[in-house]
DSSP file (Angstrom, degrees, kcal/mol; ACC not computed):
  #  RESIDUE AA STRUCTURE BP1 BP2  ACC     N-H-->O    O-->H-N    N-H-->O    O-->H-N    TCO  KAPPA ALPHA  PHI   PSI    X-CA   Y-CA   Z-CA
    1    1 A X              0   0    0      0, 0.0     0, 0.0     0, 0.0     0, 0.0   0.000 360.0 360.0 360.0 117.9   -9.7   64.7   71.6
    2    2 A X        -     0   0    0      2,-0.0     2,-0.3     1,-0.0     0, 0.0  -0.081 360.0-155.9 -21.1 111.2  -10.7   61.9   69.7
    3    3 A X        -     0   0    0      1,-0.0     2,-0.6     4,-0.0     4,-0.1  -0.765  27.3-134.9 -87.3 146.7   -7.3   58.8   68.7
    4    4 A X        -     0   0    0     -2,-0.3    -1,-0.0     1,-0.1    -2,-0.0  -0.904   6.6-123.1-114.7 160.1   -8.4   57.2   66.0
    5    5 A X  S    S+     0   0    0     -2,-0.6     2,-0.3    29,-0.1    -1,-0.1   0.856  97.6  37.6 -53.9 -47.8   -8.1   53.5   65.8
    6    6 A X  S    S-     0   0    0     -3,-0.0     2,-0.3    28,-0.0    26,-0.1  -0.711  88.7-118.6 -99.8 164.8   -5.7   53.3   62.3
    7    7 A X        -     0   0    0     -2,-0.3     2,-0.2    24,-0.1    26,-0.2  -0.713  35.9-112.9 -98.3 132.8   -2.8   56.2   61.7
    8    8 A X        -     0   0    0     -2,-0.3     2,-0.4    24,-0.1    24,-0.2  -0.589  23.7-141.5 -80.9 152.3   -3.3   58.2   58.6
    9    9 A X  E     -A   31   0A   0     22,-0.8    22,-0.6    -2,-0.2     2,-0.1  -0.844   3.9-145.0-124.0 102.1   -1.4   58.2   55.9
   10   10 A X  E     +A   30   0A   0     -2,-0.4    20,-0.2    20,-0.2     2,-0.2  -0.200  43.4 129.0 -84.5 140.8   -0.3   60.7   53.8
   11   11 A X  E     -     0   0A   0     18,-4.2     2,-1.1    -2,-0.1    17,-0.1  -0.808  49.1-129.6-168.1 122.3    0.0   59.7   50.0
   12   12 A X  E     +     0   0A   0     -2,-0.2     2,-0.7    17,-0.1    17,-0.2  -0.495  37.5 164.2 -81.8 100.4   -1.4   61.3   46.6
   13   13 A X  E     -A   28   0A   0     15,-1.8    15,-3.2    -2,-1.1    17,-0.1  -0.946  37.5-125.6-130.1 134.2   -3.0   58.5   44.6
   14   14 A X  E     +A   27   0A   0     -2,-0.7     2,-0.2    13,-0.2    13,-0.2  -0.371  41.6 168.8 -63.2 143.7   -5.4   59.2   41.6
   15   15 A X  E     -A   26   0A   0     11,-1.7    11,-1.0    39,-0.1     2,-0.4  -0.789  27.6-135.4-145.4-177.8   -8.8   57.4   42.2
   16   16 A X  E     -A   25   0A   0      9,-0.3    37,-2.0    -2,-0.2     2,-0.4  -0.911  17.0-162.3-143.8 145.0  -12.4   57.3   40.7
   17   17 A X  E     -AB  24  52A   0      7,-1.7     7,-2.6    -2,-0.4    35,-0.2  -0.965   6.5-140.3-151.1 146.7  -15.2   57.3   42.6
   18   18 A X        +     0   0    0     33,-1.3    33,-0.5    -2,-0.4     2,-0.2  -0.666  27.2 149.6-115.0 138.2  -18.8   56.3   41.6
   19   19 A X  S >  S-     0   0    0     -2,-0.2     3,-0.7    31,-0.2    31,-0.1  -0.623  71.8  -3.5-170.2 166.0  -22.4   57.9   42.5
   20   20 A X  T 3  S-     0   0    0      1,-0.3    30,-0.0    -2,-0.2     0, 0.0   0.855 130.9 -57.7  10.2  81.8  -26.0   58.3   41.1
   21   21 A X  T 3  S+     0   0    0      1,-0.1     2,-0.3    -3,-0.0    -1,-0.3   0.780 111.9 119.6  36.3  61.9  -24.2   56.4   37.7
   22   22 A X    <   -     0   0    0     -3,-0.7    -3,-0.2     2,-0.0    -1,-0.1  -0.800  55.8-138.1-139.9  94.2  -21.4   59.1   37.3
   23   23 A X        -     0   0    0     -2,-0.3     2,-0.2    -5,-0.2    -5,-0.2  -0.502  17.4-168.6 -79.3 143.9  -17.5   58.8   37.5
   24   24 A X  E     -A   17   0A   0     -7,-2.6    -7,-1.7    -2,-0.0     2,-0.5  -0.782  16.9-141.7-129.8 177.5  -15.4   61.0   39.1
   25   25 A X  E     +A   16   0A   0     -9,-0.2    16,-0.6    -2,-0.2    -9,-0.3  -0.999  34.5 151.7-141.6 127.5  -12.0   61.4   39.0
   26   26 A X  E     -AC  15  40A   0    -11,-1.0   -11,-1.7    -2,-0.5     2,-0.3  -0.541  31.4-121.5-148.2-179.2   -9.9   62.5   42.7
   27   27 A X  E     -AC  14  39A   0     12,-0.9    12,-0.8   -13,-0.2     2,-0.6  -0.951  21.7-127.4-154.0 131.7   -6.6   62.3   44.7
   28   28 A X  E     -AC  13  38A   0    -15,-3.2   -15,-1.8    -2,-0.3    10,-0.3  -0.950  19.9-176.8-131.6-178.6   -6.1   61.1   47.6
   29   29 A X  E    S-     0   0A   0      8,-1.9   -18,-4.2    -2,-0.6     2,-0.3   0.707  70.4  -3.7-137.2 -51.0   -4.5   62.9   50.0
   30   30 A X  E     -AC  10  37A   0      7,-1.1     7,-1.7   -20,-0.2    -1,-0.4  -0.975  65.0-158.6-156.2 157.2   -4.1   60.6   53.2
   31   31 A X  E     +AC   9  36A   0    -22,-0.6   -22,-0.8    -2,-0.3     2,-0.3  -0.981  12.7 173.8-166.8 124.4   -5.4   56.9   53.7
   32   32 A X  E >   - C   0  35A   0      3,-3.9     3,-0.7    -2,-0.2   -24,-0.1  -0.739  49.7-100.9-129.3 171.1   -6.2   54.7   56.6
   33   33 A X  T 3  S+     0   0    0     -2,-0.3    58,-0.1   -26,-0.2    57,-0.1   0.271 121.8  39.7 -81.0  20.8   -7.7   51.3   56.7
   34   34 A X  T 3  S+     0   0    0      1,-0.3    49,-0.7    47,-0.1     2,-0.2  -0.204 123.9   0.4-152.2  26.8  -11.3   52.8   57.8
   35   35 A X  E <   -CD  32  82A   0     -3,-0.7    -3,-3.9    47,-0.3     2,-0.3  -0.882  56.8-142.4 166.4 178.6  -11.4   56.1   55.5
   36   36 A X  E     -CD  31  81A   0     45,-1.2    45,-2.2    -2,-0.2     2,-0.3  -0.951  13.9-125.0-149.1 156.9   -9.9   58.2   53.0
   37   37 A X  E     -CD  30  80A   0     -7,-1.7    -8,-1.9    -2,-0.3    -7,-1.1  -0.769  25.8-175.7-104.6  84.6   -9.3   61.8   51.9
   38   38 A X  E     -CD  28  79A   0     41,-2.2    41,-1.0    -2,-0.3     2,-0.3  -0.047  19.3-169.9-103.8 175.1  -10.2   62.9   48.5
   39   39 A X  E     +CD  27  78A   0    -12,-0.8   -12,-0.9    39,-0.2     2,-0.3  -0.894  32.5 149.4-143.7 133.2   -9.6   66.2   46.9
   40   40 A X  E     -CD  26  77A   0     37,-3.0    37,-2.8    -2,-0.3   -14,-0.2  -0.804  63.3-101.2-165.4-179.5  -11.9   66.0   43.2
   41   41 A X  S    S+     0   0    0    -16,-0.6     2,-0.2    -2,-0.3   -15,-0.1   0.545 114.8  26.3 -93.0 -16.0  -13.8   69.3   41.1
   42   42 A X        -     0   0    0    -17,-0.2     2,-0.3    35,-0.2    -1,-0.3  -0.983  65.1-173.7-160.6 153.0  -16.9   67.6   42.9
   43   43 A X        -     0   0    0     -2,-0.2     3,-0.1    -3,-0.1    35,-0.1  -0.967  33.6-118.1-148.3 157.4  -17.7   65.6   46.0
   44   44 A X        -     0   0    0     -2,-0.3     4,-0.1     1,-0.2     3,-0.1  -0.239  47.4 -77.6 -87.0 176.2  -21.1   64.2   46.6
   45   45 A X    >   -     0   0    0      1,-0.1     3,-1.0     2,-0.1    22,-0.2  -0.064  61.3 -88.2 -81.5 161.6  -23.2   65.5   50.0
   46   46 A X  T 3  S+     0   0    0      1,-0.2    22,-0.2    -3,-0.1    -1,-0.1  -0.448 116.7  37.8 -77.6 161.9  -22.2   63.9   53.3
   47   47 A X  T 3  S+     0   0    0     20,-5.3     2,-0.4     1,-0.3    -1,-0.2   0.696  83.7 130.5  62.6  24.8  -23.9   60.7   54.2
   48   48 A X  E <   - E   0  67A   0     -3,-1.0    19,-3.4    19,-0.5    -1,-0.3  -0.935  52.4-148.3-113.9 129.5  -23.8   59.8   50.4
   49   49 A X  E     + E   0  66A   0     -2,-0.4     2,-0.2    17,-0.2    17,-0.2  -0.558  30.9 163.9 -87.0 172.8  -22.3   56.0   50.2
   50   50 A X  E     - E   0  65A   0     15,-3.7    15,-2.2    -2,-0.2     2,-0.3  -0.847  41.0-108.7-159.8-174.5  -20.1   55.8   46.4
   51   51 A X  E     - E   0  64A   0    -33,-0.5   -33,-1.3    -2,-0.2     2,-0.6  -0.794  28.6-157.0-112.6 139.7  -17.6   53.3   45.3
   52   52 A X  E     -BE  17  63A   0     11,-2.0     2,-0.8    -2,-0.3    11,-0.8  -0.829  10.2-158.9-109.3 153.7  -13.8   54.5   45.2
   53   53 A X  E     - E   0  62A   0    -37,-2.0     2,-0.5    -2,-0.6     9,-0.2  -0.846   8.2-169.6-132.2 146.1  -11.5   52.6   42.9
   54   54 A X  E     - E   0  61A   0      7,-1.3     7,-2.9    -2,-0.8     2,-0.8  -0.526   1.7-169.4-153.5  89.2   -7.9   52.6   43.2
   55   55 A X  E     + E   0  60A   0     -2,-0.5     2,-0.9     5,-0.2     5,-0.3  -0.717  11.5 169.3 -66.8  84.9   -5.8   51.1   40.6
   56   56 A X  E >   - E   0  59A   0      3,-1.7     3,-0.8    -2,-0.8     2,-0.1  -0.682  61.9 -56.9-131.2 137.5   -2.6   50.6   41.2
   57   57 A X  T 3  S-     0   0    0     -2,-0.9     0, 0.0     1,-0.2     0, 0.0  -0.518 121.3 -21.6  39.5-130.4   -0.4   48.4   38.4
   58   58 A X  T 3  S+     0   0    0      1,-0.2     2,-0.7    -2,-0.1    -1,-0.2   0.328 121.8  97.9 -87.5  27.3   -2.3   45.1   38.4
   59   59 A X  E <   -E   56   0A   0     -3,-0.8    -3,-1.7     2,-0.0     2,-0.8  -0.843  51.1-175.4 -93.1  78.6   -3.9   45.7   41.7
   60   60 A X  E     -E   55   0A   0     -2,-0.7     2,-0.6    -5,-0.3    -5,-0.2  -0.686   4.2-167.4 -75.7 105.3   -7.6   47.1   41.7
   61   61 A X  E     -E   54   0A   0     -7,-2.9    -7,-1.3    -2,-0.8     2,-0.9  -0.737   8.4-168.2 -86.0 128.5   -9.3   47.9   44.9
   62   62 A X  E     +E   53   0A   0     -2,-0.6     2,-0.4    -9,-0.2    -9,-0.2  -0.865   9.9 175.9-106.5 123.5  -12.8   48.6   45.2
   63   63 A X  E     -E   52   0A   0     -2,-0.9   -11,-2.0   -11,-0.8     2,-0.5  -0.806  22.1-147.0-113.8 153.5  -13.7   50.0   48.5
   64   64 A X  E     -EF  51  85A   0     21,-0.6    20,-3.2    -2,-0.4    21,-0.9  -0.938  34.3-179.5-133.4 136.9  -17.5   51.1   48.9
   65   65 A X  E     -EF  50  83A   0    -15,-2.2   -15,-3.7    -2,-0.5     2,-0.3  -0.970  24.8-127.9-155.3 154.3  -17.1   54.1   51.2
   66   66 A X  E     -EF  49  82A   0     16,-0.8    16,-1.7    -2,-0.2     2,-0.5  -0.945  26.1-115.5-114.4 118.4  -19.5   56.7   53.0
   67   67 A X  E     +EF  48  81A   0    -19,-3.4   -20,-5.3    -2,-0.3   -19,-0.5  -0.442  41.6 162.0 -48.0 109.3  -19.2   60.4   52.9
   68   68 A X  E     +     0   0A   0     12,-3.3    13,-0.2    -2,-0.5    -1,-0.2   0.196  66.3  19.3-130.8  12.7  -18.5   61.6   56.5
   69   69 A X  E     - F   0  80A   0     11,-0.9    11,-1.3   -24,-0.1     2,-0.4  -0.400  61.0-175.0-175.5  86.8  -17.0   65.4   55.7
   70   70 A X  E     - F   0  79A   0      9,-0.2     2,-0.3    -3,-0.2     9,-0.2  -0.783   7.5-176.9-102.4 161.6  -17.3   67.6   52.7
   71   71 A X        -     0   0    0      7,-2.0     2,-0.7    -2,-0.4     7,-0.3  -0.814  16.5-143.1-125.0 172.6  -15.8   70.7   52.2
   72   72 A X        +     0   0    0     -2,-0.3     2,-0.3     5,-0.1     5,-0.2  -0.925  27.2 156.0-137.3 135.0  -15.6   73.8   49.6
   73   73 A X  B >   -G   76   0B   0      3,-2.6     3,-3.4    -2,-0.7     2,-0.2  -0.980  63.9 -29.5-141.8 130.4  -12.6   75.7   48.8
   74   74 A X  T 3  S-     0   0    0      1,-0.3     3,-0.1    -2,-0.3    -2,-0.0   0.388 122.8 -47.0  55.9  21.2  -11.3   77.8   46.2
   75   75 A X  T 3  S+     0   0    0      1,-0.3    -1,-0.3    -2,-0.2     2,-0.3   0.369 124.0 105.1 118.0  15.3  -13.4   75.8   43.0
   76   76 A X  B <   -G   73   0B   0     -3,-3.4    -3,-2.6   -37,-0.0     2,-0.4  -0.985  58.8-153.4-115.5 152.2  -11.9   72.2   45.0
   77   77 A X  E     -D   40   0A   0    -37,-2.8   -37,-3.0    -2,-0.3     2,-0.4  -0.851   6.0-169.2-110.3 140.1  -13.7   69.7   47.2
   78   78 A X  E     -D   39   0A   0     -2,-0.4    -7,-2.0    -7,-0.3     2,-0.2  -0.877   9.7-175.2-117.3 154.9  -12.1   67.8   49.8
   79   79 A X  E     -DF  38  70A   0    -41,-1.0   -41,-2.2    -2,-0.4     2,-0.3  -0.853  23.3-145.8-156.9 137.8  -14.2   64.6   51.5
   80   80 A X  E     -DF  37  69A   0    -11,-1.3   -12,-3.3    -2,-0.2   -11,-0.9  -0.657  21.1-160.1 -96.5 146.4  -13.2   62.4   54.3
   81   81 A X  E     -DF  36  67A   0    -45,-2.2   -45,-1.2    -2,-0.3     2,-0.4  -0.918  12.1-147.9-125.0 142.4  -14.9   59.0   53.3
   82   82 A X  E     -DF  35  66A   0    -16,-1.7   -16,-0.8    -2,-0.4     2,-0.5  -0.801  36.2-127.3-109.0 144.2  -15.4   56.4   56.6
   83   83 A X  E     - F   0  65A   0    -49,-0.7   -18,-0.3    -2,-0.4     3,-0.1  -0.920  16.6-152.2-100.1 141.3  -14.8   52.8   54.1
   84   84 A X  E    S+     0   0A   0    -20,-3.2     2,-0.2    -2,-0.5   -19,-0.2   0.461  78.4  16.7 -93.4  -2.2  -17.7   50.3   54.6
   85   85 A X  E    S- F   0  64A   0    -21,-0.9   -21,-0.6     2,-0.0     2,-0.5  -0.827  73.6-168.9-167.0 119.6  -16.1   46.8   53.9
   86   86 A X        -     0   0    0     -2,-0.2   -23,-0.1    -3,-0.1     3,-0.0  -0.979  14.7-136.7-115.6 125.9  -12.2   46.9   54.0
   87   87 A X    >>  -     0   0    0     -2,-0.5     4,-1.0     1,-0.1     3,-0.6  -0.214  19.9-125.1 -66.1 177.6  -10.1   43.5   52.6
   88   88 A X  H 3> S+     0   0    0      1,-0.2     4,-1.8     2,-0.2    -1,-0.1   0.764 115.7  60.8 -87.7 -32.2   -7.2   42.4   54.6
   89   89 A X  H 34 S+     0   0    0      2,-0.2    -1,-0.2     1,-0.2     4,-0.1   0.288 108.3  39.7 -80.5  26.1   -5.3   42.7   51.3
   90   90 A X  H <> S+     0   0    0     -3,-0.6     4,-2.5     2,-0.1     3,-0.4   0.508 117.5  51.1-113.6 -37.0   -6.2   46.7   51.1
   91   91 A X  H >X S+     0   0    0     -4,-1.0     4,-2.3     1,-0.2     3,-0.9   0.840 106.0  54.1 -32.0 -74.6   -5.5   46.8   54.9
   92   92 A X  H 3X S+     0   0    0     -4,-1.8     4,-1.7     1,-0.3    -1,-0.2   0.627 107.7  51.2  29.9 -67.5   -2.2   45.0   53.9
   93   93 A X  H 3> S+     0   0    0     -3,-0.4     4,-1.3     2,-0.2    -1,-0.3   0.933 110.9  48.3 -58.1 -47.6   -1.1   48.2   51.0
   94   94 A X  H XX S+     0   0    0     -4,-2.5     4,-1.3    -3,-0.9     3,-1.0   0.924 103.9  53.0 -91.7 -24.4   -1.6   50.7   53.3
   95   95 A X  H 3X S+     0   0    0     -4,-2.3     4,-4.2    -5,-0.4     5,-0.4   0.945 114.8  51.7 -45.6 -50.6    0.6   49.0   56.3
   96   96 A X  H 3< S+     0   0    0     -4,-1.7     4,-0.4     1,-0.3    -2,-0.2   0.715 111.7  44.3 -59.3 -25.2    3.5   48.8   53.2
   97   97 A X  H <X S+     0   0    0     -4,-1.3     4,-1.6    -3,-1.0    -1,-0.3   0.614 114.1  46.9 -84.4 -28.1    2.9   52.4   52.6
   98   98 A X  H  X S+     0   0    0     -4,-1.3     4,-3.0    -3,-0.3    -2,-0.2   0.902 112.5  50.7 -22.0 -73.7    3.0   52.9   56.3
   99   99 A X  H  X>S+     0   0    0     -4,-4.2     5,-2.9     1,-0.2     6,-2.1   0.805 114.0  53.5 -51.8 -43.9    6.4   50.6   56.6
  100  100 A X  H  45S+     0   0    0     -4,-0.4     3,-0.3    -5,-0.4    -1,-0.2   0.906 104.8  41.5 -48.3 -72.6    7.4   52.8   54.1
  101  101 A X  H  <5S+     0   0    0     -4,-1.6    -2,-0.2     1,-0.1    -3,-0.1   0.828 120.8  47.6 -18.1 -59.1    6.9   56.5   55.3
  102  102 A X  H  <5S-     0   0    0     -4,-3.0    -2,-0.1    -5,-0.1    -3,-0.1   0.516 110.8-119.1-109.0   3.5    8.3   55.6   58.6
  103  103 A X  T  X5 +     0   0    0     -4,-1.2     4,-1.3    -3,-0.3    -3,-0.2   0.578  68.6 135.9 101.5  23.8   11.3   53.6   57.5
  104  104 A X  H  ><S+     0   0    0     -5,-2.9     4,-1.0     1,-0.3    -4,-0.2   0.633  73.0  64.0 -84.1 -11.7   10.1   49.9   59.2
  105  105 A X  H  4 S+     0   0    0     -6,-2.1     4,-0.4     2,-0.2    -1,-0.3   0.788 107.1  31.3 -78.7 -22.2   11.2   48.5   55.9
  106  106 A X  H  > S+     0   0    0     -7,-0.5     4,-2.8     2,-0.2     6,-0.4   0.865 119.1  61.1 -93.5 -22.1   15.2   49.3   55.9
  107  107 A X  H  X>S+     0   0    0     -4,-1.3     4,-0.7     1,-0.2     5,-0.5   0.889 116.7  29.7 -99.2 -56.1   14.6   48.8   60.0
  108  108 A X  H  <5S+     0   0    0     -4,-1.0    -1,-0.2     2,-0.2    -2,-0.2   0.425 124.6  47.8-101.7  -3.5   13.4   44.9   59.1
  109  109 A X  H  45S+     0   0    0     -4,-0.4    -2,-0.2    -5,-0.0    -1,-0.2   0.855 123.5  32.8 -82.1 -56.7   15.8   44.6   55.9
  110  110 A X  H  <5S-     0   0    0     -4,-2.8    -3,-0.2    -5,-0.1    -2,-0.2   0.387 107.5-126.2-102.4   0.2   19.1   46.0   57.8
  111  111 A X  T  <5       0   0    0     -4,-0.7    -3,-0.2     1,-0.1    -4,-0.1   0.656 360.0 360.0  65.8   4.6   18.0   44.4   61.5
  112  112 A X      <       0   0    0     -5,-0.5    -4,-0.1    -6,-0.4    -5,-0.1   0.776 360.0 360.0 -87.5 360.0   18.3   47.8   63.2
C-alpha cells in the first residue's frame, strides 16, 4: 500500500474553485500540503487543472490544483485534487490545523 508523503487532514472548509471561466462553490473534507478533497454539486473530469480558493478571515490562498479522482454519488461529487505550487505559508495552516487535531499545541503550551 502506498504512505503518502504529508498526513491528511480532516477539516470542513468552504472553498471556490475555478474552470473553463466558472465558479464553483465546495467543502473540503480533508487537506494535506500536496492535495485536497472537495465535495461540490459539480466537479470537473480528472486531469482537469482549476484554481481552489480558500478564504479564511484575512488570509486568501490560492492553490492551482489538478484533478486526480472524481467521483459520483447520490446528486454529490467528491475530487481528490494533487496541488501544483504549494506556499510555505499554506503548508504552514495546515501543520496548525494538524498541531491542532492531534493536541501538539497544549503538548508545546503546557511542556508535556
Amino acid at each position: 500500500m502506498e504512505q503518502r508523503f504529508f498526513k491528511r487532514v480532516p477539516e470542513k472548509i468552504r472553498v471556490d474553485f475555478y474552470h473553463n471561466n466558472k465558479t464553483y462553490e465546495g467543502t473540503v473534507t480533508n487537506l494535506s500540503c500536496t492535495g485536497l478533497h472537495i465535495k461540490a454539486d459539480m466537479c470537473p473530469p480528472n486531469d482537469t487543472d482549476i484554481e481552489v480558493v480558500l478564504i479564511l478571515g484575512d488570509e486568501v490562498y490560492r492553490l492551482p490544483a489538478r484533478v486526480t479522482r472524481r467521483l459520483h454519488a447520490n446528486d454529490l461529487c467528491c475530487c481528490g485534487t494533487e496541488l501544483r505550487d504549494t506556499s510555505s505559508r499554506y503548508c504552514e495552516f495546515v501543520s496548525t490545523i494538524q498541531d491542532y487535531q492531534d493536541g501538539s499545541h497544549f503538548k508545546k503550551r503546557t511542556g508535556q
